[in-house]
C-alpha positions as CSV (number, residue, x, y, z in Angstrom):
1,X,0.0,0.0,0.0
2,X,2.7,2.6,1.0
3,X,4.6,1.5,-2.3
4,X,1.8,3.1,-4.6
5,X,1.5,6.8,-5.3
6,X,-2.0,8.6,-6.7
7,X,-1.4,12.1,-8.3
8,X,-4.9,13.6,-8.4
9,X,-5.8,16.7,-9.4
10,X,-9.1,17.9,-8.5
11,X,-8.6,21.6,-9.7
12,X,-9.5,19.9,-13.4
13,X,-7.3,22.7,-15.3
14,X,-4.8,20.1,-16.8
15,X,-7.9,18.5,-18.4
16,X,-9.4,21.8,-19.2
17,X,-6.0,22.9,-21.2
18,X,-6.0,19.8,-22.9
19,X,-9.7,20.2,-24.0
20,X,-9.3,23.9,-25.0
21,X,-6.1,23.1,-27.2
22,X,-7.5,20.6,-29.2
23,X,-10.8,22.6,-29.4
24,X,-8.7,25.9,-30.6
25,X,-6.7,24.1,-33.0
26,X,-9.7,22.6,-34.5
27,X,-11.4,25.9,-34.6
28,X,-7.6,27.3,-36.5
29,X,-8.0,24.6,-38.6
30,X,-11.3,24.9,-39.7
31,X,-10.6,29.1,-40.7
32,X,-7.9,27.9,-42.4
33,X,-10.0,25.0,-44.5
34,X,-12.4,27.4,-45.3
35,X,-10.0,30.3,-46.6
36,X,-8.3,28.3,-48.8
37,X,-12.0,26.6,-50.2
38,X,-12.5,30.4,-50.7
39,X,-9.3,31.2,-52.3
40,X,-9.9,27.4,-54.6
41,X,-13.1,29.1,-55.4
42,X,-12.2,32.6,-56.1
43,X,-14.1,34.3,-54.2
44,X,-11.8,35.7,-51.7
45,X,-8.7,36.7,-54.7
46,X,-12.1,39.0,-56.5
47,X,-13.2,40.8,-53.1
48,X,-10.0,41.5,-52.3
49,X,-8.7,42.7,-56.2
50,X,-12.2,44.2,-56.5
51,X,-11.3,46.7,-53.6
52,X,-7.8,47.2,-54.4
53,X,-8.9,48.0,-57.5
54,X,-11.0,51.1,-56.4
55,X,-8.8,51.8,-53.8
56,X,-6.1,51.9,-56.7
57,X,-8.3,54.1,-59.2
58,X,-9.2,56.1,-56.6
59,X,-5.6,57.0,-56.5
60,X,-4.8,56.9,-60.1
61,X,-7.9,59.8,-60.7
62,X,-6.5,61.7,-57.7
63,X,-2.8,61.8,-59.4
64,X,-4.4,62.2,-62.7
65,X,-6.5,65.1,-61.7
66,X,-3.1,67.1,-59.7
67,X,-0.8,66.2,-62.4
68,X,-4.0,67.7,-65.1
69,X,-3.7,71.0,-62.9
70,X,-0.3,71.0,-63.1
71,X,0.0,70.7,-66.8
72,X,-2.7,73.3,-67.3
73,X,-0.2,76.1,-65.3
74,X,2.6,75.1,-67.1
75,X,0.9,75.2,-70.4
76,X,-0.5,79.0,-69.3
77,X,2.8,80.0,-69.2
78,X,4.2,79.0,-72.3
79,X,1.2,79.1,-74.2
80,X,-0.9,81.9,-73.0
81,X,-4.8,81.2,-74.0
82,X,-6.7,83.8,-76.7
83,X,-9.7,84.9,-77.0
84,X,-11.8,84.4,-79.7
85,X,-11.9,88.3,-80.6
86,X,-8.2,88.2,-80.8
87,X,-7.9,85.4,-83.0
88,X,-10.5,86.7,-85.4
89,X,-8.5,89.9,-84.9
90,X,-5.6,88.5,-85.5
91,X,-6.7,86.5,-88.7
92,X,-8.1,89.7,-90.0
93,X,-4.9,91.9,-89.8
94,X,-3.2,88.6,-91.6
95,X,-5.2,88.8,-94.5
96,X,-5.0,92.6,-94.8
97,X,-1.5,92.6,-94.6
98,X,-1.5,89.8,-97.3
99,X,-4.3,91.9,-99.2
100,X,-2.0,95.2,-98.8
101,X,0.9,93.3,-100.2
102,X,-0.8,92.3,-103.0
103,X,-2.1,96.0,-104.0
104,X,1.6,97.0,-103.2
105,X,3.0,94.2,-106.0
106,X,0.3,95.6,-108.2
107,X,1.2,99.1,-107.8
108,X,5.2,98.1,-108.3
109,X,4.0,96.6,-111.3
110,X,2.4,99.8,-113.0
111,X,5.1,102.0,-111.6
112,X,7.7,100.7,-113.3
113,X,6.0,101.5,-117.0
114,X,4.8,104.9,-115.8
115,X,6.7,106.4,-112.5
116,X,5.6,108.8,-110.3
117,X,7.3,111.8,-110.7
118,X,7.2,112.8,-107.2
119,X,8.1,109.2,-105.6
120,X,10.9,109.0,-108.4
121,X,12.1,112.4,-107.4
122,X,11.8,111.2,-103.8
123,X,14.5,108.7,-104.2
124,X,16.4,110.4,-106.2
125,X,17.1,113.3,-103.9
126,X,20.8,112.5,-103.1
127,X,21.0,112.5,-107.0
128,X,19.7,115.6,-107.0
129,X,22.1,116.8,-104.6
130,X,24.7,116.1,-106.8
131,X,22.9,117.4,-109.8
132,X,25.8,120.4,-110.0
133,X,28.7,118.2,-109.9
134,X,26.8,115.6,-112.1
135,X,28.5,117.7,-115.2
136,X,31.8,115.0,-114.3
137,X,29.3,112.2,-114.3
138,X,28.1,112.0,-117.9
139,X,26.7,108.5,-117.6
140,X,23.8,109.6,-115.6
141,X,22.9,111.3,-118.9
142,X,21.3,109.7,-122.3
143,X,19.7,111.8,-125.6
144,X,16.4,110.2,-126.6
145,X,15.0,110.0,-129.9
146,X,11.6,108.2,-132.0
147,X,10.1,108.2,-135.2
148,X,7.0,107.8,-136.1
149,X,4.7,106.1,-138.6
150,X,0.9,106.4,-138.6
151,X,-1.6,103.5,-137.9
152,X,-5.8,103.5,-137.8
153,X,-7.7,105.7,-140.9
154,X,-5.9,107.9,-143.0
155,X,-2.4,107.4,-140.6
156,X,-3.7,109.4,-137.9
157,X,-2.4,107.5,-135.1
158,X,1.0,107.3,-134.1
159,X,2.9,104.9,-133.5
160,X,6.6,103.7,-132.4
161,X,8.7,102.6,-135.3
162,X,12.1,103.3,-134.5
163,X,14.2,104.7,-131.3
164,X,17.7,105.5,-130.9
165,X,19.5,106.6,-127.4
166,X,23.3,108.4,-127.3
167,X,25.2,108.6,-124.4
168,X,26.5,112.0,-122.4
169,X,29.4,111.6,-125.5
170,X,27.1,110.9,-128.7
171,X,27.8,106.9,-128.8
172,X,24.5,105.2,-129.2
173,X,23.7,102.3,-127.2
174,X,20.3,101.7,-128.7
175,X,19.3,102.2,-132.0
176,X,16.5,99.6,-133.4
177,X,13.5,99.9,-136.0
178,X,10.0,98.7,-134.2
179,X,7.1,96.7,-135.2
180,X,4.1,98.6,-134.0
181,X,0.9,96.8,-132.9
182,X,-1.4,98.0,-135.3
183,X,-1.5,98.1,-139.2
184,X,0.8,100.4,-140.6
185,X,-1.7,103.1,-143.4
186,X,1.1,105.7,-143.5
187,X,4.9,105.1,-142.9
188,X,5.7,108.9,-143.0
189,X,8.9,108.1,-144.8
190,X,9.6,112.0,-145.4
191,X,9.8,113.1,-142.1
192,X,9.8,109.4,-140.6
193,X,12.8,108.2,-143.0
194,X,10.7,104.4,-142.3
195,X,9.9,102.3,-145.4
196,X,8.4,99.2,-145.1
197,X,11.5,97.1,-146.1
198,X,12.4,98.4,-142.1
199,X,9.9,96.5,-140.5
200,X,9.8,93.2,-142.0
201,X,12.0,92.1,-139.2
202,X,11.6,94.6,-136.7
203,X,11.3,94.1,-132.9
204,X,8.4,93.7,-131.1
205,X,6.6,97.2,-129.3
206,X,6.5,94.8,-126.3
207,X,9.5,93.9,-126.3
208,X,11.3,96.6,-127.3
209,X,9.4,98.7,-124.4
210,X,10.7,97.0,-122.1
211,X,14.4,97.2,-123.1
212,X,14.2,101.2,-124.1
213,X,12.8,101.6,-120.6
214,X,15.0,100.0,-118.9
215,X,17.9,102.6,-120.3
216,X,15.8,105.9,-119.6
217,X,15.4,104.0,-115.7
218,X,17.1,106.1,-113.1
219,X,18.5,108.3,-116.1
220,X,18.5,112.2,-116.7
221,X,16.5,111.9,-120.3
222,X,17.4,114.7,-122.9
223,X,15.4,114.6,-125.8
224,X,13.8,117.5,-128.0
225,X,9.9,117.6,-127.7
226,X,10.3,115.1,-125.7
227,X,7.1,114.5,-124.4
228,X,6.0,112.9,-127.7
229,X,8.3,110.7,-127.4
230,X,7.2,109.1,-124.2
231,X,3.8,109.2,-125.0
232,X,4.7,106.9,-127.9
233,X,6.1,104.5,-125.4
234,X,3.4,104.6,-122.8
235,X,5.8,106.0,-120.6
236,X,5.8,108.8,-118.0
237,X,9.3,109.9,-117.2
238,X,9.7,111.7,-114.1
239,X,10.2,115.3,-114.6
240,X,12.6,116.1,-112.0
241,X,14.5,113.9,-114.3
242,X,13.9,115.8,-118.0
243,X,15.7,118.1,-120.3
244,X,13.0,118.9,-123.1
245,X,15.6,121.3,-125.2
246,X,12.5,122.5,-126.7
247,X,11.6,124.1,-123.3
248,X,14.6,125.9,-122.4
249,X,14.4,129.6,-122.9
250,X,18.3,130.1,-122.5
251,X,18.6,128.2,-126.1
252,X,16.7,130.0,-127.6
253,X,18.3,133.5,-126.2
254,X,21.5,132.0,-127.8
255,X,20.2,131.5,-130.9
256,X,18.8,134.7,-130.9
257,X,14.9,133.8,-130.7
258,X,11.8,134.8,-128.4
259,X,11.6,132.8,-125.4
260,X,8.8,132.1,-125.8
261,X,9.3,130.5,-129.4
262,X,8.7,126.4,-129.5
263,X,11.6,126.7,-132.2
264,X,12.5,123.0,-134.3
265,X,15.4,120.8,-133.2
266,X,16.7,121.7,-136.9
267,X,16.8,125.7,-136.5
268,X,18.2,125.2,-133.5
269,X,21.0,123.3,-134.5
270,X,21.9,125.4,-137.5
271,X,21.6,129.0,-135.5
272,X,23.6,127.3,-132.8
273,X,26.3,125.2,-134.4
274,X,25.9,125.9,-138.4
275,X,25.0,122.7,-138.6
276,X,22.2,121.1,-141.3
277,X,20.6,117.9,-140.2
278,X,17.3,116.5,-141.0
279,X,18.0,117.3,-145.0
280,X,17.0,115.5,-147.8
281,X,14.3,113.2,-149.0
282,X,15.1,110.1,-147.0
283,X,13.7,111.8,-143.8
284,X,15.3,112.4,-140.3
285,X,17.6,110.2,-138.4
286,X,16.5,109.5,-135.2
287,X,20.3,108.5,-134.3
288,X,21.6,112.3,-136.1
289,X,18.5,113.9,-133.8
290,X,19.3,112.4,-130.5
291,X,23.0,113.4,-130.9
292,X,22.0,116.9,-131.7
293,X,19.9,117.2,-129.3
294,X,22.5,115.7,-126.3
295,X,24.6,119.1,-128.2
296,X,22.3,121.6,-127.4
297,X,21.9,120.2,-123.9
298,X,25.6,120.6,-123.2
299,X,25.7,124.0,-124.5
300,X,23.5,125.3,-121.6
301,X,23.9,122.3,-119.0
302,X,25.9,124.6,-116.6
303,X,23.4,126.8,-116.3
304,X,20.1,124.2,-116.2
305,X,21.4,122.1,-113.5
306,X,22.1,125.0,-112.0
307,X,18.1,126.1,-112.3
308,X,17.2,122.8,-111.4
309,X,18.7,122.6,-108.2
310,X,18.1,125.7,-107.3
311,X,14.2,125.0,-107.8
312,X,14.8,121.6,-106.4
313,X,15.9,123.3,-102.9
314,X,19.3,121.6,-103.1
């Protein structure tokens, strides 16, 4: 009897522990089964994804929406917004400037067959200014001459058919016969000296326009009666830049006539220098004029420049 030792415990917690481990192990295990029948199933990966998902766009609109603002200042600064009044303003100062260069190219266009005397004289002030000392620079000076024939009923019309131009020292540098644009009814050989052989091959009005004016361009032009001359062209030269010898009283004190007087090219020349052109009957020389006429200007050309400038201001 002595040799046999009972351990009781009446308090029952050993038993209890024992009973409560299995019992929360079991209750572990069962969460555990059932999350991962969840997971096997699915349904616990989309509730979760499904709110990270929100909770992710949620964030993505926020950074969206600050980095939208941002964008927008930076974008002010660099690219300031208009209105539409200033655009429509803006357009419509664009196409008047384009419309104002347009008119401007049209204008250059007509200008350079007829000139404006006072925008030509304009820019050719600091010419002007050296209009005195100009008698060193005879290249700024050429002698003009055309002939004539008529065109239209009964020859009444005139029309270009041959132009010569001399320099300050009588050479000629342009000398051609002219195919005017009409029907020739009267080649005026007489006074003309044209025949029709002349202009069988003669050079175009159009083009022969354009290469006289081009030598009177930016040139003093001395020609006698020389107004008709232009007109024949279709030309206006300015006439800050024209010596009409027909217009220039102090010839015709020289040669001894009324100032007044429109005297010829021909009496002129003979009072002034003994000199007989325009003879015989195979009519004038427009090459022989134009060199007489350069003559007459030299004569006096101390004394015109000297009224020119003078009336010029310079």
């Amino acid at each position: 009897m002595s040799g046999i030792m009972l351990n009781l415990d009446f308090n029952g917690s050993s038993h209890d522990r024992r009973q409560m481990k299995p019992a929360g192990n079991a209750k572990h295990k069962r969460f555990v089964k059932r999350r991962r029948h969840l997971e096997r199933r699915g349904l616990l990966n989309k509730k979760q994804n499904t709110d990270n998902f929100h909770k992710e766009g949620h964030r993505n609109n926020q950074w969206h929406k600050q980095n939208k603002r941002e964008d927008n200042s930076k974008a002010g600064a660099v690219l300031p917004k208009f209105s539409s009044a200033q655009c429509e303003l803006s357009m419509k100062s664009s196409h008047s400037v384009q419309a104002n260069h347009g008119n401007c190219a049209a204008e250059t266009d007509k200008e350079s067959i007829v000139p404006s005397c006072s925008t030509f004289c304009r820019e050719s002030t600091s010419a002007l200014q050296r209009v005195v000392p100009s008698l060193g620079n005879p290249q700024k000076y050429i002698a003009l001459d055309c002939e004539m024939v008529g065109t239209g009923p009964k020859g009444h019309c005139s029309e270009l058919a041959r132009c010569s131009i001399v320099t300050y020292d009588g050479n000629v540098i342009y000398d051609k016969f002219i195919k005017p644009v009409n029907l020739v009814t009267d080649y005026r050989t007489r006074w003309s000296g044209i025949r029709k052989r002349d202009l069988y091959k003669a050079t175009p009005f159009k083009q022969a326009q354009r290469e006289i004016l081009k030598i009177l361009s930016g040139k003093v032009v001395v020609g006698h009666d020389v107004q008709n001359d232009f007109k024949v062209l279709h030309y206006s030269h300015p006439e800050c830049l024209t010596r009409d010898t027909s217009r220039m009283p102090l010839l015709n004190q020289k040669a001894g006539l009324s100032e007044d007087r429109t005297a010829s090219l021909k009496i002129l020349t003979k009072l002034l220098f003994n000199k007989d052109i325009q003879v015989g009957k195979k009519g004038h020389s427009s090459v022989e004029d134009a060199k007489a006429t350069m003559e007459l200007y030299k004569l006096v050309e101390l004394e015109w420049e000297r009224t020119v400038a003078s009336k010029s201001g310079h």
